[in-house]
N, C-alpha and C positions, 0 to 999 in steps of 0.2 A: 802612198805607203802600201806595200804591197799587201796582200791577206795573208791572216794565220797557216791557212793549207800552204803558201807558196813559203814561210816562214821555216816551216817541217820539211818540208822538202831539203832546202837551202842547211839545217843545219846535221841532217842524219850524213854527215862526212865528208863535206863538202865547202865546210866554209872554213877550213884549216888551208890556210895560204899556201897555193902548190910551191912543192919546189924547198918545203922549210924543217924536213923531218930529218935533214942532216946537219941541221945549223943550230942543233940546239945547245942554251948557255952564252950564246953571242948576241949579239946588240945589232937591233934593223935602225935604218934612216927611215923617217916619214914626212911627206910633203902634201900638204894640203894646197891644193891644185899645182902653184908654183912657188911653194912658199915650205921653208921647211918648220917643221913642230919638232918638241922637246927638248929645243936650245935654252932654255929655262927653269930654273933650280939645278937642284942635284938627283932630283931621281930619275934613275935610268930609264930608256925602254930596253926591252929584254924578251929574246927568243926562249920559248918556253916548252917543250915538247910540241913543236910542230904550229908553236901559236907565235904572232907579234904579240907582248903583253904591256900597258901602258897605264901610268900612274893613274890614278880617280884624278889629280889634279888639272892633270892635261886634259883629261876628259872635262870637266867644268870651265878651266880657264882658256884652254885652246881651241877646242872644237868648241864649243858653247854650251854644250847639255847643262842642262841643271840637277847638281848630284846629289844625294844625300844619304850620307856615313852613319850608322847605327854601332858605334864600337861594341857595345854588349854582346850584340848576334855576330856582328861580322857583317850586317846586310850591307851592299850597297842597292841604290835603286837610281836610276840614270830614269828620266824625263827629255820628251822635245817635244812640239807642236801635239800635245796629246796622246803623245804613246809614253809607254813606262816598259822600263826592264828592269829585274830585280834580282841581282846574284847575290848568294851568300859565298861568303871566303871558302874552300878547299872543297865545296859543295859544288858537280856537275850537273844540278837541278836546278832550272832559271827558271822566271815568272815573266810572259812577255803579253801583255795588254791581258793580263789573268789566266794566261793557254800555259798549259807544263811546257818547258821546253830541257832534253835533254844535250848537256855542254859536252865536248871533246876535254874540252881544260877549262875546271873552276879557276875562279880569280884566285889570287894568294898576296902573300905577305911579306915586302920585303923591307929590312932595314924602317919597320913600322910604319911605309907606304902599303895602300892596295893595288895591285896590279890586274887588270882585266882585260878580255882580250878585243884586241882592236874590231881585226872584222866583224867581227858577233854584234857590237855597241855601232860600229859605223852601218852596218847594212841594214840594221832594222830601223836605222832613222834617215834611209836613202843615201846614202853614199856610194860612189862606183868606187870597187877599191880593187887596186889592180898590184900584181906583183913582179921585181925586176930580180931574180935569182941570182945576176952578178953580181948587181951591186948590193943587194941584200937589201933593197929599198922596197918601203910599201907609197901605194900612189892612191890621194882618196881627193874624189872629184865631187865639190859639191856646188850640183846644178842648181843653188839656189839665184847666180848669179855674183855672189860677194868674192874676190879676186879675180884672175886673171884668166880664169879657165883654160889654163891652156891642158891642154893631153899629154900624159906622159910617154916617156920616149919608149924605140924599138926595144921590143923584149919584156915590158911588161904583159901581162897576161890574168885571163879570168874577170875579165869588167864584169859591174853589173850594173842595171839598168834602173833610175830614180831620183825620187825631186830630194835633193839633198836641203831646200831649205821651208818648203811650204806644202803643207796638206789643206786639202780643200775641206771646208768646212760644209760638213751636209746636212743642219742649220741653217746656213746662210743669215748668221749670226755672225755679228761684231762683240769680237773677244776684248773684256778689259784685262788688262793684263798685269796692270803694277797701279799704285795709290801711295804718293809720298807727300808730306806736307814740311816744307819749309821756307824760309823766307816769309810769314806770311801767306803763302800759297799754297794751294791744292792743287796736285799736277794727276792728271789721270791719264795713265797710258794705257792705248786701244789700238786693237789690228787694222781701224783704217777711221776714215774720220764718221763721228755722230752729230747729231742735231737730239743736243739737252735741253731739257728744260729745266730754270734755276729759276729760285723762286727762295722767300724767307716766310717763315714762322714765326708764330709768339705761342708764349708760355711754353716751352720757354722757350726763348728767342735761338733758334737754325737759321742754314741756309740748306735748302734741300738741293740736290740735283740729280734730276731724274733722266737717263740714259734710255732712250727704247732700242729693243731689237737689238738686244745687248746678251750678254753672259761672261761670269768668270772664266776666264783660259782654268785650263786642268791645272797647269802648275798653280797660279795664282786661286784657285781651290783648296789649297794647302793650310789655307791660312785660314779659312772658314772652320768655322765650329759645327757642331750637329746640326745646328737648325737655319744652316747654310749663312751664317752673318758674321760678321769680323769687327775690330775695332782697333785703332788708333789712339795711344793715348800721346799727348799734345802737351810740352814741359814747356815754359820759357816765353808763352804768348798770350798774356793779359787776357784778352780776348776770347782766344780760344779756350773749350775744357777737353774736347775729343773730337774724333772722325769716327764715326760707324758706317757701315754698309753691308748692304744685302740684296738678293736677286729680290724684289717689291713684287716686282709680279711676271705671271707667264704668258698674259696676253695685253698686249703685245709682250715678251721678255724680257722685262727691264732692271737694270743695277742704279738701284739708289743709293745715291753716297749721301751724308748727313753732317754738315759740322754744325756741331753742339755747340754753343755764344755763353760767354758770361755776361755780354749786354750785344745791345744792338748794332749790328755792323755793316756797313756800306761794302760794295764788292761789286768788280767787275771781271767778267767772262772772254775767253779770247781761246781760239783753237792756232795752235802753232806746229805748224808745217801737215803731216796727216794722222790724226788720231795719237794727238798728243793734246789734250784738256786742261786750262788754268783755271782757276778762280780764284781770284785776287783780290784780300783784303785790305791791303795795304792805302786804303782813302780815308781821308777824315769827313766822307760826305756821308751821312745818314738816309737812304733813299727816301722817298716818302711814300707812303701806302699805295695800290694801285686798287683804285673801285673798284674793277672790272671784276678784281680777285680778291674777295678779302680775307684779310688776315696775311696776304705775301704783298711783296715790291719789287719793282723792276731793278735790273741792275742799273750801276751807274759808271762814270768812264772814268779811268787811273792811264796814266803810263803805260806801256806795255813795258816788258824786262828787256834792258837795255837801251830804255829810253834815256834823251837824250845824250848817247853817246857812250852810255856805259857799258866795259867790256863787263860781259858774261862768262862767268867761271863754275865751271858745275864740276860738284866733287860729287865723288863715287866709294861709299866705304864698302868694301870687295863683300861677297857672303848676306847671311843674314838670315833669321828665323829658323827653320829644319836646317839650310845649307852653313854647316859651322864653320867650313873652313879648316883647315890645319887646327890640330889638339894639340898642347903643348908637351913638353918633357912634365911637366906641371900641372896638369890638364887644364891649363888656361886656353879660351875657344879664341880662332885668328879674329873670327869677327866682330866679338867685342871689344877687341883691340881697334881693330879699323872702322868703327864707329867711335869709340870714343877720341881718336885722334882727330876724324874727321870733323868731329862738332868744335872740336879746339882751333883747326885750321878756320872755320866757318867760323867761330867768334871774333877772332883776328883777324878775316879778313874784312866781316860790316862794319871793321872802324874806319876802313879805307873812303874816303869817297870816291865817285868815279867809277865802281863796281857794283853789277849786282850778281849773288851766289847765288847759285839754286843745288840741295843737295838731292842723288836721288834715292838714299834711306836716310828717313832721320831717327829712327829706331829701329828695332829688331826685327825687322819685315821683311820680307825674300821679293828682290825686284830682278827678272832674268836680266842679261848679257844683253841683249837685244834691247829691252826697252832700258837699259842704261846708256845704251849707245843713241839709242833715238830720241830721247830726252834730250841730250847734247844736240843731238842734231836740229830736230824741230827746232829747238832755242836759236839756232844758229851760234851757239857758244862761241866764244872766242879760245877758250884752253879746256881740256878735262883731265883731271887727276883723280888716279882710280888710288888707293890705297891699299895696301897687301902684306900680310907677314910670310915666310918662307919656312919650310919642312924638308928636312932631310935627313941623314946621317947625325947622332946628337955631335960629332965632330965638326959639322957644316956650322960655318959664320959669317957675320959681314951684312952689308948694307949694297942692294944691286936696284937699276931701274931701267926699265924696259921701253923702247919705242919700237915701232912697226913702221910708219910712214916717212921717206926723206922730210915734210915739214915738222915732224917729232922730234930729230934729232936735237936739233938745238933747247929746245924747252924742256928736255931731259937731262941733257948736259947742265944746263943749267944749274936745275933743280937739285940734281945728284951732286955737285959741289957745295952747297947749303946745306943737302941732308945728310951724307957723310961726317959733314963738321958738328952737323948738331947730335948724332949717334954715339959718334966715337967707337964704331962698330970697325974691322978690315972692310976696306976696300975693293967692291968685286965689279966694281966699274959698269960702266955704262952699256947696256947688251942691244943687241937685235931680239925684238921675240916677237911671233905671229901669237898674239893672244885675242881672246874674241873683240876687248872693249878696245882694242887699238887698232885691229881690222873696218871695225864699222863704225867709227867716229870720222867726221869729216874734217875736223879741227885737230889742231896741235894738242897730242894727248902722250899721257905720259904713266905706267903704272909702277909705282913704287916698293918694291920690298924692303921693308923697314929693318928686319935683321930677320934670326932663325926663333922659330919657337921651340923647337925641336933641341936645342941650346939650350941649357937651362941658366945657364949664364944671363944669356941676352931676354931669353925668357923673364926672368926675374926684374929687369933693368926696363923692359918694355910698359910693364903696367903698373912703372913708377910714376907718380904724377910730375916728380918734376924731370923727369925724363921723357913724357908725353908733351908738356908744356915747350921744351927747347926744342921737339921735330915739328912740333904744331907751327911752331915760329922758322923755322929753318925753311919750312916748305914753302909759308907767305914769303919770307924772303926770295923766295927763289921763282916764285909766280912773280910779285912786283919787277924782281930785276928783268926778267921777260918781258911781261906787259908795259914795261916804263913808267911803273908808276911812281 
């Protein structure tokens, strides 16, 4: 990441794409490495006095930033590996890791999208973004390794130089980064693998697990209170009453996570693939005390997920916590939508046998792009379904679903013939899109736009229950028809 000095530099007139102060009011093409962006939804990208300008959405769901909308002010503020930038709408005054930074072009306002401008957002978070003035294409190269890297072709111009997916940590500290509990499990997602210590309590009855050489990522800070601790509250598990955590201590640096017991509970511990963390309740075995330690017990051994043969299916409800997602015509928020679909998909589907779910929000908690995709992955999932509502024009309607990878196709297809039937929404067919959680999932994934919120039609129809209940079911349909169950 380059420093603040070299930031100032870069924006006193320099970071307005050469080549674009005669093209304004027309529409650039953008290709993330070799993959094109903004074939998704209805809102446009759009040449703006001398700028490529691009929706907030594409910025969260495409490139991967984690974004978060302040409608009152107008803020938006864009996050990645620890840096933050923060524009207000028609305001040329930016906020870039807390240095003033003065813009060429505030963000603005279109058709009730935000638009901001591309290079500004890609180069402070290591992007080489380069420009082809014939074809009116921007080129953004992210050296984190994730696609095809190829170079764009003759006639682009202005690269710049940077790790488009990872800053070093000068710390050298292992960042947690996300905390979801379902299925009976605690899944802790980390920048690389740790060595816990897990341990139980009485009075009242926890399971502790203590992380050293640990700390919250910036984003995953968000969710911390003043006195740096967060919590999880925990519906529908006997067992359970809540998840807390907090950085415990500074020497060594540790994040202790806490599940609170309404009795006493057996659990076993498993790290899947790197700096992905279970602990799994799911045994009827009640450890027995350990001398050594009193007052805790060792863990004891379960199944891992997908044992014995079961396909693993991890849903993903889009958004969550600060990041709301699309506002409706209605101010209904996308992501309480696509949470509460997703816990309906996730009840229908634990009747299945043969399966086991793992969701990775099961309440209103902000889990990035990334560690939704590594979640699936460490699991080694068999399918992933991201869930999503759509923002556009309040004329924009219909039901669309997205794949990225040739093994996608099919389990999209699928799926979109089930969820179409069970909407009753138009028809916007089955898309190509480079979005973050379909680029970095290894498995057959698939992310679904339910309809528009933007629609006050479909708005209204979406956070009906029995209109939730028939997509909750259309979608298990259309997993089972895939997986053969």
């Amino acid at each position: 990441m380059k420093k603040i000095v070299l930031f100032m530099l870069l924006f006193v007139g320099l970071w307005v794409i050469p080549g674009l102060s005669h093209a304004d009011g027309g529409q650039a093409k953008i290709y993330l490495n070799d993959k094109q962006l903004g074939t998704t939804g209805d809102a446009k990208v759009e040449i703006v006095q001398g700028s490529v300008m691009i929706p907030i959405r594409m910025v969260a769901e495409e490139l991967g930033y984690a974004v978060k909308w302040e409608q009152k002010t107008g803020t938006v503020t864009i996050q990645q590996n620890g840096s933050s930038i923060k524009m207000v709408v028609n305001d040329k005054n930016a906020t870039v890791d807390n240095s003033s930074v003065k813009l060429d072009n505030a963000p603005i306002l279109r058709s009730g999208t935000t638009l901001v401008p591309l290079r500004f957002v890609g180069e402070q978070f290591g992007m080489k973004v380069s420009w082809n003035n014939t074809t009116k294409t921007v080129y953004l190269q992210d050296e984190s390794g994730s696609g095809s890297g190829s170079q764009p072709p003759a006639g682009s111009n202005n690269p710049d130089e940077g790790d488009g997916g990872s800053v070093t940590n000068p710390s050298g500290l292992t960042e947690v980064s996300g905390i979801s509990f379902s299925e009976n499990r605690l899944l802790i997602a980390a920048s690389g693998k740790v060595t816990p210590k897990v341990f139980t309590m009485t009075g009242p009855d926890r399971i502790v697990v203590d992380i050293p050489n640990t700390k919250f990522s910036t984003t995953f800070g968000q969710d911390l209170n003043q006195q740096g601790s967060g919590k999880l509250q925990v519906t529908g598990y006997p067992v359970v009453s809540q998840i807390r955590y907090s950085l415990f201590s500074d020497k060594p640096s540790t994040v202790r996570i806490v599940i609170d017991l309404n009795q006493a509970s057996g659990y076993n511990v498993t790290q899947e693939g790197t700096g992905l963390l279970m602990v799994d309740l799911n045994t009827d075995t009640t450890p027995a005390p350990n001398p050594s330690e009193p007052g805790t017990t060792p863990p004891t051994t379960t199944p891992p997920v997908g044992g014995g043969g079961k396909k693993i299916i991890v849903l993903d409800a889009g958004h969550g916590d600060h990041d709301s997602g699309a506002v409706g015509a209605g101010g209904k928020l996308e992501k309480d939508l696509n949470l509460s679909l997703i816990l309906k998909v996730e009840q229908l589907l634990k009747k299945e046998s043969g399966v086991d779910v793992i969701l990775t929000r099961n309440d209103d908690t902000f889990v990035t792009l990334t560690d939704r995709a590594k979640i699936a992955n460490d699991l080694g999932a068999d399918v992933f379904i991201s869930i999503h509502a759509n923002s556009a024009a309040a004329s924009a309607s219909g039901t669309e679903t997205y794949y990225y990878k040739k093994q996608d196709k099919a389990l999209a297809s699928i799926i979109h013939k089930h969820l179409v039937s069970a909407t009753g929404f138009k028809d916007r067919k089955v898309k190509e899109g480079s979005l973050s959680v379909l680029r970095n999932t290894k498995m057959p994934a698939a992310l679904l736009e339910i309809g528009f919120l933007s629609n006050k039609a479909e708005e209204a129809a979406m956070f009906k229950e029995d209109f939730q209940n028939k997509v909750a079911q259309g979608i298990v349909d259309g997993i089972k028809e895939y997986l053969n169950l």
